[in-house]
C-alpha beads as a LAMMPS data file, in Angstrom:
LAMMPS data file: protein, C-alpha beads

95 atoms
94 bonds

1 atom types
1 bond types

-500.0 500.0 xlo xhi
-500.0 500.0 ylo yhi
-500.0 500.0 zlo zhi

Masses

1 110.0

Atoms # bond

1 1 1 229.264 -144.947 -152.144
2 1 1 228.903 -146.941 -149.114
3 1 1 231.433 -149.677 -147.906
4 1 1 229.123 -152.146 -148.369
5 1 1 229.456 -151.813 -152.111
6 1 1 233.032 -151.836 -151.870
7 1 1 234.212 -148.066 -152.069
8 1 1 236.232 -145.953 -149.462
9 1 1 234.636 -142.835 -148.481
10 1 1 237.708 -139.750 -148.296
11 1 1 235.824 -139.264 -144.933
12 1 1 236.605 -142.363 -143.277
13 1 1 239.710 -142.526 -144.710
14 1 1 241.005 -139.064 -143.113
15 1 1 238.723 -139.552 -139.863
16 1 1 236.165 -136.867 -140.461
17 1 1 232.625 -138.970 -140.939
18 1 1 231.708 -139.252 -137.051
19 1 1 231.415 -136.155 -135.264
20 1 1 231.842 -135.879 -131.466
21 1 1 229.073 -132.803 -131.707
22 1 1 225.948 -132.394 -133.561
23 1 1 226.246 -129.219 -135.833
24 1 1 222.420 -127.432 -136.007
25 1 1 221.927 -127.976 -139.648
26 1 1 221.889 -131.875 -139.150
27 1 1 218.932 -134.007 -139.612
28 1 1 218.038 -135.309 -136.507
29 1 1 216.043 -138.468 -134.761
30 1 1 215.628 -139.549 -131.190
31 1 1 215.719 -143.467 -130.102
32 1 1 215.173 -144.911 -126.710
33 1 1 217.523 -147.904 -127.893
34 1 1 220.546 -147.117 -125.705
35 1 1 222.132 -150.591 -125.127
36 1 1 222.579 -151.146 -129.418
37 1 1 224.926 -147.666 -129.846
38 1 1 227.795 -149.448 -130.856
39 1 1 225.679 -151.689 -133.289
40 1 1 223.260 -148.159 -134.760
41 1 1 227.073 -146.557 -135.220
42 1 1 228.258 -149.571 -136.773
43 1 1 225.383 -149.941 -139.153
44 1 1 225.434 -146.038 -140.396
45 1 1 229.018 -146.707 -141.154
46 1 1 228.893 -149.786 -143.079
47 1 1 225.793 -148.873 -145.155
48 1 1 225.081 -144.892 -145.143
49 1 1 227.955 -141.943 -146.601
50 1 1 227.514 -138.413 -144.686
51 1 1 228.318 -137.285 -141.845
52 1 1 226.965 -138.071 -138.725
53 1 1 226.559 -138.088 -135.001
54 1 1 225.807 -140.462 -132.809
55 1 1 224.757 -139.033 -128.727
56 1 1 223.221 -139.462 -125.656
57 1 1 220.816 -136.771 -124.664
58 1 1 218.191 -135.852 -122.096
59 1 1 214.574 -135.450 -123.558
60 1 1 211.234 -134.804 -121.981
61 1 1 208.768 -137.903 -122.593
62 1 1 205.432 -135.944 -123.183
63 1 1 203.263 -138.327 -121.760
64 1 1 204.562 -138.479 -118.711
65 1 1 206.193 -135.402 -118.357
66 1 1 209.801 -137.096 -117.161
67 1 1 213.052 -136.253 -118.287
68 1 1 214.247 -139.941 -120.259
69 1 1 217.327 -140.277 -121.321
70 1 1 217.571 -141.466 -125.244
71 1 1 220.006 -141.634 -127.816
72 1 1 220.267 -138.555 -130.481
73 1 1 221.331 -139.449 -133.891
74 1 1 222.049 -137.031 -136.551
75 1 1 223.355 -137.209 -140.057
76 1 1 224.056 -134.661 -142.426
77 1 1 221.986 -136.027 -144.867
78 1 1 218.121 -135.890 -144.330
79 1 1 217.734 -138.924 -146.821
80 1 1 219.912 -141.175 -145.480
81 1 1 217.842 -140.352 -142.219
82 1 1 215.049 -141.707 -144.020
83 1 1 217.437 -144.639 -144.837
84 1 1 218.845 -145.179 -141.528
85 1 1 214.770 -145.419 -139.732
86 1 1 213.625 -147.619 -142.341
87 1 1 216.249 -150.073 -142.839
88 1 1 218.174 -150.165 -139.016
89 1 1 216.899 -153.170 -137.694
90 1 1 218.699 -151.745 -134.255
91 1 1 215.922 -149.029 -133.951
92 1 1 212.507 -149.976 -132.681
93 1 1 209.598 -149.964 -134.659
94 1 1 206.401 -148.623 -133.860
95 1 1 203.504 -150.148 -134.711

Bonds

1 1 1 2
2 1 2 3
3 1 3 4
4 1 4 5
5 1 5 6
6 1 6 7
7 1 7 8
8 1 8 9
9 1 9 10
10 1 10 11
11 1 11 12
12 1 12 13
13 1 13 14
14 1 14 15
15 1 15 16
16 1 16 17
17 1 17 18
18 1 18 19
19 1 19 20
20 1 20 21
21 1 21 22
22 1 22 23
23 1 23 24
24 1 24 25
25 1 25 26
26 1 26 27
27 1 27 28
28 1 28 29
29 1 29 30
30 1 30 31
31 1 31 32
32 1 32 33
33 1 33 34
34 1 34 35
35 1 35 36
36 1 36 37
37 1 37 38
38 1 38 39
39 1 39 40
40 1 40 41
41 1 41 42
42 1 42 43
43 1 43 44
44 1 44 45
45 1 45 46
46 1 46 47
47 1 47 48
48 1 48 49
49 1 49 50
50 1 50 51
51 1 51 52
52 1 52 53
53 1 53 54
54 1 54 55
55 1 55 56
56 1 56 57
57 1 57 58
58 1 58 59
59 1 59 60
60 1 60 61
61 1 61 62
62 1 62 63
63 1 63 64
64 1 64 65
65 1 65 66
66 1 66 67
67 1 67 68
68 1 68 69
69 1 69 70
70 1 70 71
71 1 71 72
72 1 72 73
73 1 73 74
74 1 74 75
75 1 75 76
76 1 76 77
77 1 77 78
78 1 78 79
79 1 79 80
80 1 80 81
81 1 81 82
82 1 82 83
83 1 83 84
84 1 84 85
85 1 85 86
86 1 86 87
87 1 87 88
88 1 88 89
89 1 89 90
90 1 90 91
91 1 91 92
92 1 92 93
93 1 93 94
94 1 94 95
């Protein structure tokens, strides 16, 4: 359960929840939101349970072929991926 609803994840508790790599069989997304890390990482910790990684990466924008830096967040958990881009209010929306 998440701490929202009250109950301590063994995770937190020992320091194993957020990962300083992103292991290859984590469900990944890409957002160009770099200024609201702290606020994304805060967010996936109050309301989501897996694992996860939150990084800044190099990516090449394909419409105009540039090399943008964005922030790469992965979680463990391909659901709560689902969870984390519909409910975040820190990640843009596209319309």
């Amino acid at each position: 359960m998440s701490l929202i609803r009250g109950t301590v994840n063994p995770l937190n508790v020992l320091g194993l929840r957020k990962l300083s790599y992103l292991p290859i069989h984590f469900a990944t997304m890409y957002s160009n939101n770099l200024k609201d890390i702290h606020a994304i990482d805060d967010w996936i910790y109050t309301f989501l349970n897996s694992r996860y990684c939150i990084r800044k990466n190099y990516k090449i924008d394909n419409t105009t072929n540039k090399i943008v830096e964005m922030c790469e967040i992965g979680l463990e958990d391909p659901k709560e991926l689902s969870m984390l881009s519909l409910g975040c209010p820190y990640l843009e929306k596209r319309t």
